[in-house]
C-alpha positions, -999 to 999 in steps of 0.1 A, spaced: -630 639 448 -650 666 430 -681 654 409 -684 678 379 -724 668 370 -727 690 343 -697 665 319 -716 642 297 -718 609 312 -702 573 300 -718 545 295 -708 509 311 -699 500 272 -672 531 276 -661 528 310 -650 487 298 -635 497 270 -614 525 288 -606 500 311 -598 475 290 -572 497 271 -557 504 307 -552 470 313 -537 460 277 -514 493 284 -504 478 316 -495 444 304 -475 461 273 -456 478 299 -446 448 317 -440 426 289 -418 452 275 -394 459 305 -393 416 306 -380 413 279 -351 441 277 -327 409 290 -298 401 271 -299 370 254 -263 358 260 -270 366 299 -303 342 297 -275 316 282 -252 319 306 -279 316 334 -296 286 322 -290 250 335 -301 219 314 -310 189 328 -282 163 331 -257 193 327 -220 186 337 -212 198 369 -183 178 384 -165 210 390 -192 228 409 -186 224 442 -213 229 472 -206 244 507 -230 234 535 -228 239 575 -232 204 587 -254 213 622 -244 180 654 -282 163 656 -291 178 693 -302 167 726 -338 171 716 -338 156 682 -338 113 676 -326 95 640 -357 74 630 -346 37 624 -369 39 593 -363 68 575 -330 78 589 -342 113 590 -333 135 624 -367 147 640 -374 167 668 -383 141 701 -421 157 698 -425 136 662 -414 106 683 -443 83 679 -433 48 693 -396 23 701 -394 -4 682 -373 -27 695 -355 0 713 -352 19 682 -371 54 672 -398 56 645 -413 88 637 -447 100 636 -446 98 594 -431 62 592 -452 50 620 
């Protein structure tokens, strides 16, 4: 980039405030394209604590537990046989509960 040395030169005191005002610019800009949402699509989007939701209904792909993995006897949670920490009893624990 070119240096012109003969262009009066700014202090630090003008070089902050400059950059001040480009930051305050930058955050208007921001704040201004945030807030452009509609305020019955914020509504409509919004879910309150203890809403109703009987007739919401969720779709997950139940996945067989695997050769590799074990159920702990504790926690009931299917791990991978590398968390397996000890048998109690002839039952699993994992490496959390143990």
């Amino acid at each position: 980039m070119a240096t012109d040395y003969d262009a009066p030169r700014k202090t630090d005191e003008e070089e902050n405030e400059e950059s001040l005002e480009n930051l305050k610019a930058q955050h208007a800009s921001k704040v201004s394209s945030s807030v452009d949402a509609d305020e019955a699509d914020l509504n409509e989007s919004l879910e309150l604590p203890g809403a109703d939701l009987s007739d919401e209904s969720i779709t997950v792909m139940v996945i067989p537990k695997q050769a590799d993995e074990f159920t702990c006897s504790r926690c009931f949670l299917v791990h991978h046989r590398s968390t397996l920490a000890k048998e109690v009893k002839g039952q699993p624990v994992c490496n959390d509960c143990a």
